[in-house]
N, C-alpha and C positions, 0 to 999 in steps of 0.2 A: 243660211238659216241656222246649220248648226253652230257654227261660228258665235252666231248672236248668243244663242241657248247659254252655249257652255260661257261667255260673258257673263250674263247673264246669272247663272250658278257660281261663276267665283264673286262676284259683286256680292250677292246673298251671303255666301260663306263670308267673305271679308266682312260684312256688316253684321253677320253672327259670331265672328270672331269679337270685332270691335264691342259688341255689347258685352261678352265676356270679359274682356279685360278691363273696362269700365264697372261695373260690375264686381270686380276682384278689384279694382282700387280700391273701393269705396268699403267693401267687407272682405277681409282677406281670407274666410270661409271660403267666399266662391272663387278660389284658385285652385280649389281641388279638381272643377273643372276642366279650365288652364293644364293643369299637372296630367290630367289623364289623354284628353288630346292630342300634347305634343310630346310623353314620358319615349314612345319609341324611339323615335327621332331623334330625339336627346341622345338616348341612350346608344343609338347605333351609331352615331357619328363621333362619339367618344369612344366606343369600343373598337371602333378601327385603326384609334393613337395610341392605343395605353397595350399593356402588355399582358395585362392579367384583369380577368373578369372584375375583382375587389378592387381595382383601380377604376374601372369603368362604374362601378357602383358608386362608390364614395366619389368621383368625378361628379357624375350625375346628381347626387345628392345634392353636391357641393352647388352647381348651376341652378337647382329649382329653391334655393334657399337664398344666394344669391337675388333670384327673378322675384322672390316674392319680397323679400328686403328693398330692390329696388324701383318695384310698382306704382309706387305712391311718385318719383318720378317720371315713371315711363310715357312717354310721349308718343302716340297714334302718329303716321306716319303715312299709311296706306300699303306698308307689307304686311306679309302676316307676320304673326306674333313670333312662328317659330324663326323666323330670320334675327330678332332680338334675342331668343335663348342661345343661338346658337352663337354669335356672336359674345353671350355671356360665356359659352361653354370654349370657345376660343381661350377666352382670356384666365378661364379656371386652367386649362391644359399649358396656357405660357405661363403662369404662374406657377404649378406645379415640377414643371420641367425645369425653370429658374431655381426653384427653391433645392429640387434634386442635384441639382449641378453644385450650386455652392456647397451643397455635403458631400460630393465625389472629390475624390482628391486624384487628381492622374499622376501615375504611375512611369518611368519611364519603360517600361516592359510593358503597358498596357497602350503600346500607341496604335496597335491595330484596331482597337476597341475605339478610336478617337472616330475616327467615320461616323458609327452609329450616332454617337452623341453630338457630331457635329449637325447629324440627317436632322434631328431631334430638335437642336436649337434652330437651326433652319425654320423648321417647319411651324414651333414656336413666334420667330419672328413675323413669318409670311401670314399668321393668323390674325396679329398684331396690325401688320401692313394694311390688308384688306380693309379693316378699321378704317384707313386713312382718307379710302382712294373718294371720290368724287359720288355722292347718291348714288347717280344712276350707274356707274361702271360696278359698283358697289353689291347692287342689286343683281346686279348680270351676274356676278361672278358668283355670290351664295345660291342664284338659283339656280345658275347653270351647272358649280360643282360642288354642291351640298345641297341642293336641290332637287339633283340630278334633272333637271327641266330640258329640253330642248332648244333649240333656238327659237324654234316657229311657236310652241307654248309660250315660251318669253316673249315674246312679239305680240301673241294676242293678248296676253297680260296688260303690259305697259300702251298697247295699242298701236305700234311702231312698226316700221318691214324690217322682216328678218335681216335684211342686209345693215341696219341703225344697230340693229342688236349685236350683228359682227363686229362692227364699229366699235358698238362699247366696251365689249367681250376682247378685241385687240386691241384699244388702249390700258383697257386694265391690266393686261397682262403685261404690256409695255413697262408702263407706270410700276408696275410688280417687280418685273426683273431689276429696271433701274434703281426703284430703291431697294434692291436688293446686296445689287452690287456695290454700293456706300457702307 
């Protein structure tokens, strides 16, 4: 019974989600909505790449500016909305780190310092990657770690047993290493 409820509640939210972003296509007034919903979320998951608060700021800036530029083609899907900012917020943080890189110039004294920036583009790519992989593996992996969701939440999400959810949660990550290692 509670099982159904809480269905039940995300179905409602997603279809309260979905009228907002319909809604915000149509008048881009009502993205202020949109912006204030998902502004934490945003912002915390940028703030744990970047190095200093004014980069997590103007990152986030840059993402909700981005989302609203891209609305008019934004395509419902049935996640929520914050799984497409974040997504947006991915590709603001590889592009940032890209554009950083080509104005570093390495040093041969600075090759200790090479780690960091290697961790950096790594993680660049891998944000990139996720983009790639397959819907549903897709989904597992932003909600399971940017979501921070559980398995069994994921499960009643998509309507699936936990063990389909392992499934997709270790092919993605399969999928992840191997093009990682190319």
């Amino acid at each position: 019974m509670k099982a159904l409820e809480n269905r039940n509640l995300e179905n409602q939210n997603k279809n309260e989600e979905r009228l907002q972003v319909e809604a915000a296509r149509h008048d881009p007034v009502r993205f202020a909505e949109l912006y204030e919903n998902n502004f934490d979320r945003v912002y915390a998951y940028i703030a744990r790449r970047v190095l200093t608060r004014e980069e997590a700021q103007d990152a986030t800036a840059d993402v909700f500016h981005r989302a609203l530029a891209g609305l008019p083609r934004f395509e419902w899907r049935g996640l929520p909305f914050i799984a497409w900012l974040l997504g947006i917020a991915a590709h603001v943080l590889s592009d940032r780190w890209q554009r950083g890189a080509r104005r570093r110039e390495v040093v041969d004294g600075d090759l200790d310092q090479i780690g960091v920036e290697d961790d950096l583009e790594r993680r660049a790519i891998l944000y990139q990657l996720v983009d790639t992989l397959p819907p549903d593996q897709r989904h597992v992996i932003i909600q399971r770690f940017v979501g921070q969701k559980s398995l069994r939440e994921i499960a009643i999400e998509l309507e699936r047993s936990e063990g389909a959810i392992k499934q997709l949660q270790l092919r993605a990550l399969q999928n992840l290493r191997d093009r990682m290692r190319v």
